[in-house]
Structures are given as structure tokens and as C-alpha cells.
C-alpha positions in Angstrom: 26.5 -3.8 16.2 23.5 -2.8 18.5 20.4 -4.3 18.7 19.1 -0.3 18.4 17.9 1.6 15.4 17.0 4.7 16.2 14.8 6.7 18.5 11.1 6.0 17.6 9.3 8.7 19.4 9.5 11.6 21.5 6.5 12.8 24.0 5.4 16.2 24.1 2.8 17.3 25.9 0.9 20.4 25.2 -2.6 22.0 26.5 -3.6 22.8 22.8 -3.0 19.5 20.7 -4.6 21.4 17.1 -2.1 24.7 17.7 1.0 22.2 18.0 -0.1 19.6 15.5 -0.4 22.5 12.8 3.1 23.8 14.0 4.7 20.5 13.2 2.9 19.7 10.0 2.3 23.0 8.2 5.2 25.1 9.5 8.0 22.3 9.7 6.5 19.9 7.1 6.2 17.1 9.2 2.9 15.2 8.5 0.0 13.9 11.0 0.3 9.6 11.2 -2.4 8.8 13.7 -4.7 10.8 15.6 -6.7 9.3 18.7 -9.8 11.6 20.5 -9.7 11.6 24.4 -11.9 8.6 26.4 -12.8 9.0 29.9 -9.3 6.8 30.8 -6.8 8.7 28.6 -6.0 12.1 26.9 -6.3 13.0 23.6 -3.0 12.4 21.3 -1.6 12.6 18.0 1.6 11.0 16.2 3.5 13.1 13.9 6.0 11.8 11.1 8.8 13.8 11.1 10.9 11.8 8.8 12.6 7.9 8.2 10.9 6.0 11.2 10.8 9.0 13.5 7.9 10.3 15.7 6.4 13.4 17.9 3.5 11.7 20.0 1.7 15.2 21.4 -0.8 14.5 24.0 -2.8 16.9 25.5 -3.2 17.8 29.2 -4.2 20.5 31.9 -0.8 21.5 32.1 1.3 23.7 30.4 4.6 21.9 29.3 7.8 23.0 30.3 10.1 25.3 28.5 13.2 25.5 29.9 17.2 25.1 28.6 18.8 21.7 28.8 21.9 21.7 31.5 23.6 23.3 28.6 21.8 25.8 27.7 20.3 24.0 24.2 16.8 22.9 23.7 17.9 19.2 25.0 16.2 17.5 21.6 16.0 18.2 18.3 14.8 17.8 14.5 17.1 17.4 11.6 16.4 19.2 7.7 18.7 17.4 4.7 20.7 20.6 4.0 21.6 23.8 4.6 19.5 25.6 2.1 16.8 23.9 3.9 17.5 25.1 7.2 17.7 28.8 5.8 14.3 28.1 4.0 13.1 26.8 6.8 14.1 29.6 9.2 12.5 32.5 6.6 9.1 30.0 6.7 9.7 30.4 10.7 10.2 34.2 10.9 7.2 35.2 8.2 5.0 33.3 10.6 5.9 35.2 13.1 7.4 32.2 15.1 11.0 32.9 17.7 13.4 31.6 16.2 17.4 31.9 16.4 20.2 32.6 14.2 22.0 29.8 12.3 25.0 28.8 14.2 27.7 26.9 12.2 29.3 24.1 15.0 31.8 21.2 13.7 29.5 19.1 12.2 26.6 20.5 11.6 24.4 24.3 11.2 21.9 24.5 14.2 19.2 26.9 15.0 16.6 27.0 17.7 12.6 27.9 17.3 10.3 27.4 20.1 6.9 26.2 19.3 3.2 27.2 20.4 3.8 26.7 24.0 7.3 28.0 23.9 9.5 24.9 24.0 12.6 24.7 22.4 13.2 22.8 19.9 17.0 22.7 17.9 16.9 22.0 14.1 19.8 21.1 12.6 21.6 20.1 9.2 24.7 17.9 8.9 27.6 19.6 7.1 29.4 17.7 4.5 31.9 15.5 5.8 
């Protein structure tokens, strides 16, 4: 059995910390852990809980973050709902804000779509399918 539980966090950068942190917490109903103002010797920066032992860290910089495809043409990471129903939900939650987001594809395991956030990156969210 491995030593590993999980991933703990993923980095995101973003020039406008408050339009991303909102994104996370009040569109995808993630909630704020930890939030730390900028010193002279580091950014500004924010945890997000995003579920079980799971976190966004968001920093904020001078530079727009990048927004391309992974190698296969997927968002390379993404954020998982407990059902089906839920991912329709939150798709609808998604479109009435006015956010892009994709159609629901239905792969072997699982129902995927992909939003993009504030700054445009994509992000995959995905429920399981019944095994």
C-alpha cells in the first residue's frame, strides 16, 4: 500500500485573487480555509477547500496565468461533484452566470465537463458513474 493519500493542493496563480476566490467558493461551492495579505517578501494567497483533504492555493501575481489544453486536449486537472445530478446542477449554476462552460460528455467511468474560470483556465469537473 503507498505511503500516499492523496493530492493536498494545487497552485493557481491568478492576477485577481478576490474574482477567482469568489469563482471557487460561490460558483462551485468550494469554501475559503486560509487567507494570507501580501508582505514585501511574498504575494498575496488564499487556500480553498474543495472537498475531503483537498486544496486550491491561489496566489496572486503580475502575470496572467496560462490557459492552454493539456497534450490532450483536456484541462490537465480537475474537480470532482458526488453525482450526476450535481454536475447538471452545477453546469446550469455555471451557464446563468454567464461562465463558458462545455457539454457533459459521458466517458467509461465517469460524466466530465469543462468550465474555464475568471482568467480563462480550464478546469474539468467530473462525476464518477456507478460501478
Amino acid at each position: 500500500m503507498p505511503d500516499l493519500l492523496g493530492i493536498n493542493h494545487l497552485t493557481l496563480s491568478t492576477t485577481d485573487l478576490d474574482r477567482l476566490v469568489a469563482y471557487y467558493t460561490e460558483l462551485l461551492g468550494a469554501s475559503l480555509a486560509f487567507e494570507r495579505a501580501a508582505t514585501p517578501d511574498d504575494p498575496r494567497v488564499a487556500v480553498v477547500d474543495v472537498g475531503g483533504a483537498d486544496h486550491l492555493m491561489i496566489v496572486e501575481t503580475a502575470t496572467a496565468p496560462a490557459t492552454d489544453l493539456d497534450p490532450l486536449n483536456q484541462a490537465g486537472w480537475g474537480l470532482r461533484v458526488a453525482t450526476h445530478a450535481r454536475l447538471c446542477e452545477l453546469r446550469e449554476r455555471l451557464r446563468e452566470a454567464g461562465r463558458p462552460v462545455g457539454e457533459i460528455v459521458t466517458l467509461p467511468a465517469q460524466w466530465t465537463m469543462t468550465a474555464r474560470d475568471p482568467d480563462g483556465r480550464p478546469v474539468d469537473i467530473r462525476a464518477h458513474r456507478p460501478r
